[in-house]
C-alpha positions as a LaTeX table, in Angstrom:
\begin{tabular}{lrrr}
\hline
Residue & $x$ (\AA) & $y$ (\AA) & $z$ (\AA) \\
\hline
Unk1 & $-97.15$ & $-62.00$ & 17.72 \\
Unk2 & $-101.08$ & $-62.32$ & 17.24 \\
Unk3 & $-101.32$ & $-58.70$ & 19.05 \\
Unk4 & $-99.30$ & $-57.32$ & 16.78 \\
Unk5 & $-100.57$ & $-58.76$ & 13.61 \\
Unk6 & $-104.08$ & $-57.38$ & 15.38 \\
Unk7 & $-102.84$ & $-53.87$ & 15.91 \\
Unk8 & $-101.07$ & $-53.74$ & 12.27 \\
Unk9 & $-104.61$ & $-55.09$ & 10.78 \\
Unk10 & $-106.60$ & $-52.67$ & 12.30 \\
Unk11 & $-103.83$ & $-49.58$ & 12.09 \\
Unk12 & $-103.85$ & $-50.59$ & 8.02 \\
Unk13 & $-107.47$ & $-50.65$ & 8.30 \\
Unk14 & $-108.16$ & $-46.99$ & 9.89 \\
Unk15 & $-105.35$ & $-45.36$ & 7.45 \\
Unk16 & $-107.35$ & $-46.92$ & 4.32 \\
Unk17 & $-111.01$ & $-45.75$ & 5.62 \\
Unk18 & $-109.60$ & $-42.35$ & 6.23 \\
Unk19 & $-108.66$ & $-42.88$ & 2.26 \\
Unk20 & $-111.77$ & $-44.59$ & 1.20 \\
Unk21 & $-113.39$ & $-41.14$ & 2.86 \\
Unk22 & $-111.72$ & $-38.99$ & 0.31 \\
Unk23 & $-112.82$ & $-40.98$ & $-2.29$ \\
Unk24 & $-116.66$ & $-41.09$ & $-0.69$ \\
Unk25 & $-116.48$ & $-37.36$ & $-0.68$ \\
Unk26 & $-114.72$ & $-36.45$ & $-4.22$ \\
Unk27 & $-115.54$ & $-39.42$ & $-6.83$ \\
Unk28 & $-119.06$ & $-38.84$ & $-6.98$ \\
Unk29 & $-118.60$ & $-34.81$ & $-8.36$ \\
Unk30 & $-116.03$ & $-36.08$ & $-10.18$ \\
Unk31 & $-112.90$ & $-34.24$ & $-7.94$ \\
Unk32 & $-109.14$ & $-35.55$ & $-8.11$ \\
Unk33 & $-108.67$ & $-37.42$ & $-4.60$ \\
Unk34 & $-105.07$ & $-36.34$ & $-5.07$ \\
Unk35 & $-105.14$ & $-32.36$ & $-5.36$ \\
Unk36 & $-106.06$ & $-30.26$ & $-3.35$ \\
Unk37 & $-104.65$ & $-31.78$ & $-0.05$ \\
Unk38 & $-107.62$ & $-32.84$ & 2.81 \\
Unk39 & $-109.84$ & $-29.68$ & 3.65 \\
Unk40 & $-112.65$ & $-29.06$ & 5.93 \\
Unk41 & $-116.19$ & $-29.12$ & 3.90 \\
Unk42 & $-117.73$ & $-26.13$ & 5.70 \\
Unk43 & $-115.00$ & $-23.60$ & 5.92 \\
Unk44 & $-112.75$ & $-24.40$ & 3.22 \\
Unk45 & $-109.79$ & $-24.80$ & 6.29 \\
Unk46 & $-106.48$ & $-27.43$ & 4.76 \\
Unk47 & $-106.57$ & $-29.72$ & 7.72 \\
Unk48 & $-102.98$ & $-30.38$ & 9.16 \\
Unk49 & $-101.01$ & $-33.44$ & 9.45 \\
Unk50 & $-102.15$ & $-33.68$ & 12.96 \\
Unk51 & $-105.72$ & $-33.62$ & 12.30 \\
Unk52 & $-105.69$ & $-36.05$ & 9.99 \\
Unk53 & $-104.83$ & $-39.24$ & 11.85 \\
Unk54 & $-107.46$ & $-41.78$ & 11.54 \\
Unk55 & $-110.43$ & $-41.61$ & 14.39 \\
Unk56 & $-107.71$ & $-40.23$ & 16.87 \\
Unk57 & $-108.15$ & $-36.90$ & 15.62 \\
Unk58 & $-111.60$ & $-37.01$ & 15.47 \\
Unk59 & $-111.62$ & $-37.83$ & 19.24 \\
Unk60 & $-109.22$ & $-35.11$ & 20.47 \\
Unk61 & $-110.92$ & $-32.07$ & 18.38 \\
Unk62 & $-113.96$ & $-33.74$ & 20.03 \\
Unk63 & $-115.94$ & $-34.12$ & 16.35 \\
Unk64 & $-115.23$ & $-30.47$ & 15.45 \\
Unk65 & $-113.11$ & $-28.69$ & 12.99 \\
Unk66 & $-110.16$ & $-26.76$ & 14.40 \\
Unk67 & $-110.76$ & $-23.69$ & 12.50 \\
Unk68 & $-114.65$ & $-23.02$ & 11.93 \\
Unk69 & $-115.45$ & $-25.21$ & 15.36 \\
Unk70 & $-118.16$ & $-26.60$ & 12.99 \\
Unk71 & $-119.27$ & $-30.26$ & 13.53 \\
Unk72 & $-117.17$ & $-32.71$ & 11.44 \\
Unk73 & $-119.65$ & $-35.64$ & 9.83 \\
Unk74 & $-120.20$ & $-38.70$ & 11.80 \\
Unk75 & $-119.47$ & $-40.82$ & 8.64 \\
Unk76 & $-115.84$ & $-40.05$ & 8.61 \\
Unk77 & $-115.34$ & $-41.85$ & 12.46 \\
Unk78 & $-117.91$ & $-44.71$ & 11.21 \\
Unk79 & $-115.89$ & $-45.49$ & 7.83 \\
Unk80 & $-113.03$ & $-45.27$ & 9.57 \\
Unk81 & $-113.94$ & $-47.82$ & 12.01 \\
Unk82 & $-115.95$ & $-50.28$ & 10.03 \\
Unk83 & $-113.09$ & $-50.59$ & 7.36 \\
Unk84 & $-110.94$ & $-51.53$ & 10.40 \\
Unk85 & $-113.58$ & $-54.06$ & 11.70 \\
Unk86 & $-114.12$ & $-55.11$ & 8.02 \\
Unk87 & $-110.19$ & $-56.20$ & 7.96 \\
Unk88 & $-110.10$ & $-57.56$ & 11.13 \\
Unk89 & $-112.82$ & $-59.86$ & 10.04 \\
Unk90 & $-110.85$ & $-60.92$ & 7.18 \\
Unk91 & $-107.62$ & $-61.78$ & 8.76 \\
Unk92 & $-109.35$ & $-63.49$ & 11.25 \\
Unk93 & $-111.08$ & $-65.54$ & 8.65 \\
Unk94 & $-108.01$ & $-66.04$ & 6.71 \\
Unk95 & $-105.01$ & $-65.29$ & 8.50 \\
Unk96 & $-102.32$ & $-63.62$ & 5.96 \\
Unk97 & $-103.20$ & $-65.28$ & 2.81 \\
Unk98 & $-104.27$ & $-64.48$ & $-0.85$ \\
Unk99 & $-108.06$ & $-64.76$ & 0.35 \\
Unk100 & $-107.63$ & $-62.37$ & 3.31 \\
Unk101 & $-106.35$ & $-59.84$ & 0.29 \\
Unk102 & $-108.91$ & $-60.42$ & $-2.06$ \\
Unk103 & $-111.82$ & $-60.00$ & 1.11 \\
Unk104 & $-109.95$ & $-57.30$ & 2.24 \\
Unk105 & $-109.90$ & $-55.29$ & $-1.11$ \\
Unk106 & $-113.71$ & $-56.31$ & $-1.77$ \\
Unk107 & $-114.56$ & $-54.89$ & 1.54 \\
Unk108 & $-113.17$ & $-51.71$ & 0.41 \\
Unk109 & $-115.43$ & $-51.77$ & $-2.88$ \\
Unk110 & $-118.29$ & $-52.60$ & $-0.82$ \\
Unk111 & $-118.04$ & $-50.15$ & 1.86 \\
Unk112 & $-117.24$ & $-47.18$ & $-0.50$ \\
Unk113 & $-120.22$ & $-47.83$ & $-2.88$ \\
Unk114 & $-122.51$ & $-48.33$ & $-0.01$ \\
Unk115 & $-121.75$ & $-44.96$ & 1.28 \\
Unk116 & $-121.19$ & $-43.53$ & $-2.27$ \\
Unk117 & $-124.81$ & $-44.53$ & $-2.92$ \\
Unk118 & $-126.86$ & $-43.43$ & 0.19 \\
Unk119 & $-124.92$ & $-39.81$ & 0.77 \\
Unk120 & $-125.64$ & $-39.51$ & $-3.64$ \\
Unk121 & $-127.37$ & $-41.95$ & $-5.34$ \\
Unk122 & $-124.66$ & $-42.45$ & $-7.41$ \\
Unk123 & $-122.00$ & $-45.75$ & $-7.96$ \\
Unk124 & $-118.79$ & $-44.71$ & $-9.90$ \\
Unk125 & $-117.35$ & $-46.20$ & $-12.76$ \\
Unk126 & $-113.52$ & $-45.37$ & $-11.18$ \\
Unk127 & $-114.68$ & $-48.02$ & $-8.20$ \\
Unk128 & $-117.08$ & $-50.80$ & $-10.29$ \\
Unk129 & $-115.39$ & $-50.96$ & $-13.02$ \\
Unk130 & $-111.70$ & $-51.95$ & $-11.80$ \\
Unk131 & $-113.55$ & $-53.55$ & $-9.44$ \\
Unk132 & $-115.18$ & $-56.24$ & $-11.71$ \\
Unk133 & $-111.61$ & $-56.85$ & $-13.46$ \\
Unk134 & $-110.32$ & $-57.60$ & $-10.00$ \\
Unk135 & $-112.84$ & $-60.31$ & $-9.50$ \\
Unk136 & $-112.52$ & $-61.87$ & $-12.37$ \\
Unk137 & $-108.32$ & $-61.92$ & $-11.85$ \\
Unk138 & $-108.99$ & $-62.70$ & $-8.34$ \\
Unk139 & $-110.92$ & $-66.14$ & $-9.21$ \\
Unk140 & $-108.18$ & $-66.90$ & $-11.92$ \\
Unk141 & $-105.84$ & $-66.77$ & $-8.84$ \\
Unk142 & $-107.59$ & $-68.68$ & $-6.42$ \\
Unk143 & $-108.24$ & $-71.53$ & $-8.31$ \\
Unk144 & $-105.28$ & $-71.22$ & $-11.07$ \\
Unk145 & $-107.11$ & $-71.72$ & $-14.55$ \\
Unk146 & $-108.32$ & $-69.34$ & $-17.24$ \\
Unk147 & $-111.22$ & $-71.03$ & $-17.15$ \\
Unk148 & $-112.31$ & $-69.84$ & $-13.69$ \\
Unk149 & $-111.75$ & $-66.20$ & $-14.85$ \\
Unk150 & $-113.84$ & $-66.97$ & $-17.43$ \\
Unk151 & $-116.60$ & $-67.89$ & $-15.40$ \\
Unk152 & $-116.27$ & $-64.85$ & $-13.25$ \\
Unk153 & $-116.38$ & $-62.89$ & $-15.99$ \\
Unk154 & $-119.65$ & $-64.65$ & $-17.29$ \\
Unk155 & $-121.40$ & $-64.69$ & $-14.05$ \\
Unk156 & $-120.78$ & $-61.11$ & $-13.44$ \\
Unk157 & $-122.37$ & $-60.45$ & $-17.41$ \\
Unk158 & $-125.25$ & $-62.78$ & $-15.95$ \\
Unk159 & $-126.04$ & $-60.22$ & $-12.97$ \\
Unk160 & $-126.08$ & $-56.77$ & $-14.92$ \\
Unk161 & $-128.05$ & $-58.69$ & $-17.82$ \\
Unk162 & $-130.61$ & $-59.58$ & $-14.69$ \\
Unk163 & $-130.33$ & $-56.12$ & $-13.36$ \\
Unk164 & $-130.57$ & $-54.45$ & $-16.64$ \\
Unk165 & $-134.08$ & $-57.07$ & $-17.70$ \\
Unk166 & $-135.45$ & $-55.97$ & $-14.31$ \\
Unk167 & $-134.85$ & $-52.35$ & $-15.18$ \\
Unk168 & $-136.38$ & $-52.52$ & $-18.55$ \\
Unk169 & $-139.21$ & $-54.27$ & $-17.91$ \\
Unk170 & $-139.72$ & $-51.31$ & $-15.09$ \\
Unk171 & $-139.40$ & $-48.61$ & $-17.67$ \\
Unk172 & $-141.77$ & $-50.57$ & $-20.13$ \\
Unk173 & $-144.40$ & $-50.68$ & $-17.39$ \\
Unk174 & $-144.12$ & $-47.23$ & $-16.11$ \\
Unk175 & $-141.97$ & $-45.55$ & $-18.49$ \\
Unk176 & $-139.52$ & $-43.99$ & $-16.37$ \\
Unk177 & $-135.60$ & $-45.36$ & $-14.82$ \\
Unk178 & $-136.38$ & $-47.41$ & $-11.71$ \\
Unk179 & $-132.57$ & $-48.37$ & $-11.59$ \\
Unk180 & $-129.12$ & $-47.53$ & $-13.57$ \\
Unk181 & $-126.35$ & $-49.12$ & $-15.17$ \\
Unk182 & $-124.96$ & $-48.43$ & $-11.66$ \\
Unk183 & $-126.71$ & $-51.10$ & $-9.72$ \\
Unk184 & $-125.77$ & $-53.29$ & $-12.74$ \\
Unk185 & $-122.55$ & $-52.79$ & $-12.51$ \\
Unk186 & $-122.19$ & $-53.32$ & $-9.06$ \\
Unk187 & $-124.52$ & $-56.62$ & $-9.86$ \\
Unk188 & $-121.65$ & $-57.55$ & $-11.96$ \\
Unk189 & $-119.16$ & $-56.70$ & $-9.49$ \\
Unk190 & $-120.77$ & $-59.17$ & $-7.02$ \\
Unk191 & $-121.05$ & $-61.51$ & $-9.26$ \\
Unk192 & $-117.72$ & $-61.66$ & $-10.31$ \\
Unk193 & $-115.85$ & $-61.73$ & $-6.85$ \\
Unk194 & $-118.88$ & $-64.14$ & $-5.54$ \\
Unk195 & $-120.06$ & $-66.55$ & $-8.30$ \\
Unk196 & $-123.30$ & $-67.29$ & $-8.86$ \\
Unk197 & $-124.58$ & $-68.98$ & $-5.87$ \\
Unk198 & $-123.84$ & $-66.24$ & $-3.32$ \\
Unk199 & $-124.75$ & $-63.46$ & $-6.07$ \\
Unk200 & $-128.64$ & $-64.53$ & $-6.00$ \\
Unk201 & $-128.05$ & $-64.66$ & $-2.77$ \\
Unk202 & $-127.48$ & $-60.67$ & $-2.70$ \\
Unk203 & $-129.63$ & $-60.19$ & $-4.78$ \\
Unk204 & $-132.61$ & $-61.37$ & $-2.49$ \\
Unk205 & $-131.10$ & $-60.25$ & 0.64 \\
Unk206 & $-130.61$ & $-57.04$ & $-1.45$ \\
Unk207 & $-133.80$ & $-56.58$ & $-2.57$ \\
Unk208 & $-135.33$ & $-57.67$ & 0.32 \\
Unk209 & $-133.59$ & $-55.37$ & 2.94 \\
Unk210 & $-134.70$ & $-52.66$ & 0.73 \\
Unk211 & $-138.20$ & $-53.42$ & $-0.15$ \\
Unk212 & $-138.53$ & $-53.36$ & 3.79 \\
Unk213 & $-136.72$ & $-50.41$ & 4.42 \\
Unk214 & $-139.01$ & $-48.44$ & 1.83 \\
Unk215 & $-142.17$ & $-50.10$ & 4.20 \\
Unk216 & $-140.81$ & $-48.40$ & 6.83 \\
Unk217 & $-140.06$ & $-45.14$ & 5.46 \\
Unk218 & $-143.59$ & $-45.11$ & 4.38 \\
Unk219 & $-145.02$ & $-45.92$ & 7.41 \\
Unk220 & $-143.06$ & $-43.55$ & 9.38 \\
Unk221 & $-144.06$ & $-40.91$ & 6.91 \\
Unk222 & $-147.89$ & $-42.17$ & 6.61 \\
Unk223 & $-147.38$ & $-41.95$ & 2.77 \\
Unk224 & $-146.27$ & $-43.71$ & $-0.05$ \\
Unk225 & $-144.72$ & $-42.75$ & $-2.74$ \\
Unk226 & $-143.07$ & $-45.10$ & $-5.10$ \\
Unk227 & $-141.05$ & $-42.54$ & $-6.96$ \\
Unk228 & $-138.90$ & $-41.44$ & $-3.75$ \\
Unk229 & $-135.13$ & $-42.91$ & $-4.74$ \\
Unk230 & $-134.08$ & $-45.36$ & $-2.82$ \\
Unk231 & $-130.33$ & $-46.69$ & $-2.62$ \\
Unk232 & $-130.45$ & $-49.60$ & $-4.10$ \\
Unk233 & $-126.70$ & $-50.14$ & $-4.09$ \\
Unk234 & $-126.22$ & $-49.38$ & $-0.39$ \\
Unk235 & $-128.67$ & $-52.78$ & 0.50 \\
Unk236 & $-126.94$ & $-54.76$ & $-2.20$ \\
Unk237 & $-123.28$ & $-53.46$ & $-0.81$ \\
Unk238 & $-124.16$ & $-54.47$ & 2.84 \\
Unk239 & $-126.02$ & $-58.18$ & 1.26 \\
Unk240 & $-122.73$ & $-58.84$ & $-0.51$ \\
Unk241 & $-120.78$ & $-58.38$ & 3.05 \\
Unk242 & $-122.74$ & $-60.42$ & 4.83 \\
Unk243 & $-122.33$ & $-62.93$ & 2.08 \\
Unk244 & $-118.52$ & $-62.52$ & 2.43 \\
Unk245 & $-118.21$ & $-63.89$ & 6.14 \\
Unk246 & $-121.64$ & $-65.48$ & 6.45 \\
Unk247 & $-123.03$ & $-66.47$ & 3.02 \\
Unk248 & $-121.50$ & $-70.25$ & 3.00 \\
Unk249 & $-123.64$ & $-70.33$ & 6.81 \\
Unk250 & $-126.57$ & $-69.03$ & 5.40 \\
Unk251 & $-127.17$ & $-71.29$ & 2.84 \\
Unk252 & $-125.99$ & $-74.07$ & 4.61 \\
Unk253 & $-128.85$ & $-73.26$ & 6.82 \\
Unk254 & $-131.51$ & $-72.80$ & 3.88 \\
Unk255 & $-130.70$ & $-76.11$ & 2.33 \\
Unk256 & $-130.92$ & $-77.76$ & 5.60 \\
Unk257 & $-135.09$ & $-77.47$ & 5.28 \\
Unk258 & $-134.71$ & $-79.55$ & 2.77 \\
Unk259 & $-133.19$ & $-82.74$ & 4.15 \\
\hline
\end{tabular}
């Protein structure tokens, strides 16, 4: 019974990557991820039924379209896979409950806005937006009460007001956008589905992993330059996952210093 709850996890997980990849590819310029039907990028080819099954495709047309031979994008495979791992994660965490669908559906945010961000710089409205309403219903559901929803909903203004300070203090100082209503949005978005606690917590981690990230870039390109963009919302995206599994660890581990 556990093999097949494993195989229907990860088969549910592969089918929605291949969707979240759509979306990756057509919210950002603002295309319908309804019409037209799934088409190769370089040649314009539709792709058939066939070639469209999640990661096995990919495999058997060895990473190459079937019309143009061109090489297909190593990010379709990877989405693919990690929204499968992502889900497997979460019913392994939670079996089949109400938290393993709330995880599960985060993960999906997450994962999309992280590569949303990094391939264009760019976090839609059509996946923060309903996705701070769903964190906000989420907590209502978990713990019953109006009042938790309420919370969510305040914690999650908390984050984009933080976001949106940090920004304007960064335009008053060298008056240009460091970061958009974007990253505050997603701020919120974490905030909502993770409270307050864990959202700092993604917000250092965040912050951190990019700060470090830019170091290296520089290094690698002996130069700095601190108006090369910089994904914000990809290092806060992967933060906020590790928060999801690993967060309650984490600080468990912090506060244990100070014992």
């Amino acid at each position: 019974m556990e093999a097949l709850a494993v195989i229907f996890v990860v088969a549910a997980g592969l089918a929605f990557g291949s969707f979240l990849n759509v979306c990756i590819s057509r919210l950002p310029p603002h295309e319908s991820i309804v019409r037209p039907g799934s088409r190769c990028p370089n040649c314009g080819a539709a792709i058939a039924a066939r070639d469209n099954i999640p990661l096995l495709s990919f495999v058997l047309l060895r990473g190459r379209c079937r019309a143009c031979h061109r090489q297909i994008a190593w990010r379709y495979p990877a989405i693919e896979l990690a929204m499968a791992a992502l889900w497997l994660l979460c019913w392994l965490k939670y079996g089949f409950t109400l938290e393993a669908v709330g995880t599960a559906v985060l993960s999906f945010l997450l994962l999309g806005l992280a590569a949303m961000d990094a391939e264009t710089m760019l976090l839609p409205d059509t996946f923060t937006l309903p996705g701070i309403v769903l964190g906000v219903v989420y907590s209502a559901a978990i713990c019953g009460r109006i009042r938790c929803a309420l919370l969510s909903a305040a914690w999650g203004a908390a984050g984009a007001a933080i976001i949106l300070a940090v920004a304007g203090v960064y335009w008053l100082m060298r008056k240009r956008q460091g970061m958009g209503m974007g990253d505050a949005k997603l701020v919120a978005l974490i905030a909502a589905w993770l409270g307050p606690i864990q959202g700092l917590l993604v917000l250092f981690l965040g912050v951190l992993a990019a700060a470090l990230y830019g170091i290296g870039v520089s290094v690698v390109r002996r130069r700095f330059d601190a108006t090369d963009p910089l994904p914000l919302g990809s290092f806060l995206c992967g933060a906020a996952l590790f928060a999801l599994f690993q967060g309650q660890h984490a600080l468990a581990w912090y506060a244990s210093f100070f014992r």
